[in-house]
C-alpha positions in Angstrom: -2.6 17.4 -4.0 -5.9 15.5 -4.0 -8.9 17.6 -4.1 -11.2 17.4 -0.8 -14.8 16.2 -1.1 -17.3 16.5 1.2 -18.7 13.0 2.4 -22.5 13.7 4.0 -23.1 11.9 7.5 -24.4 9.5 5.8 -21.3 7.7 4.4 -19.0 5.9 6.2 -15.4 4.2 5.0 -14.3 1.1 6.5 -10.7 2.3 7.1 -9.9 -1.1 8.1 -10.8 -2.7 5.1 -9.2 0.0 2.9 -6.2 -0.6 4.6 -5.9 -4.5 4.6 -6.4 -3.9 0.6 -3.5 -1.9 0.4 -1.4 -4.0 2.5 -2.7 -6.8 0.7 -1.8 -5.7 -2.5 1.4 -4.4 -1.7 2.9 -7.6 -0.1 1.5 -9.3 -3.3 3.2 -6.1 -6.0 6.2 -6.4 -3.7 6.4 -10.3 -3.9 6.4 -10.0 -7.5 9.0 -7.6 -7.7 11.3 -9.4 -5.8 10.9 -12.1 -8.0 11.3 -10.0 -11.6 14.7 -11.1 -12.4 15.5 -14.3 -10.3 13.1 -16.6 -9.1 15.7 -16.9 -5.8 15.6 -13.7 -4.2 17.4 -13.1 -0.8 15.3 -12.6 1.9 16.6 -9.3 2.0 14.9 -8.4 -1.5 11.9 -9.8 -0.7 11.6 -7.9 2.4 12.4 -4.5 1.1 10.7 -5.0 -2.0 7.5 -5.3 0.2 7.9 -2.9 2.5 8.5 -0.5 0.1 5.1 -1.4 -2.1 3.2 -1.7 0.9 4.4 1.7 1.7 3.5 3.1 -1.6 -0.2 1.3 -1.4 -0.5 3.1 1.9 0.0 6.3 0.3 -2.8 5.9 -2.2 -5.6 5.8 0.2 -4.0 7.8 3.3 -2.7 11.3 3.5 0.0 12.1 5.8 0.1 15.4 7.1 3.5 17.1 6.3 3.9 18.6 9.6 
């Protein structure tokens, strides 16, 4: 588990922005995979395959509680 730091008043994320990058990179990660060994994936593949890396993006910059 990540280590919390203490961000002053000061500092402010722009959770939107961190977001879109995520989301942005994992349609493009999951685009790629989908292509890795056919350049004809179903549209099936190409939707799981970037759902599933936007997912794992997501999970890079958020934390989800477990309860």
């Amino acid at each position: 588990m990540p280590k919390r730091v203490a961000v002053l008043d000061t500092v402010r994320l722009n959770a939107y922005a961190l977001i879109a990058e995520a989301v942005e990179g994992g349609v493009l990660r999951g685009w790629d995979r989908a292509h890795k060994h056919t350049e004809t994936p179903g549209a099936f593949h190409i939707r799981q395959e970037i759902a599933e890396a936007v997912l794992l993006n997501l999970t890079e910059v958020l934390v989800f509680s477990e309860d």
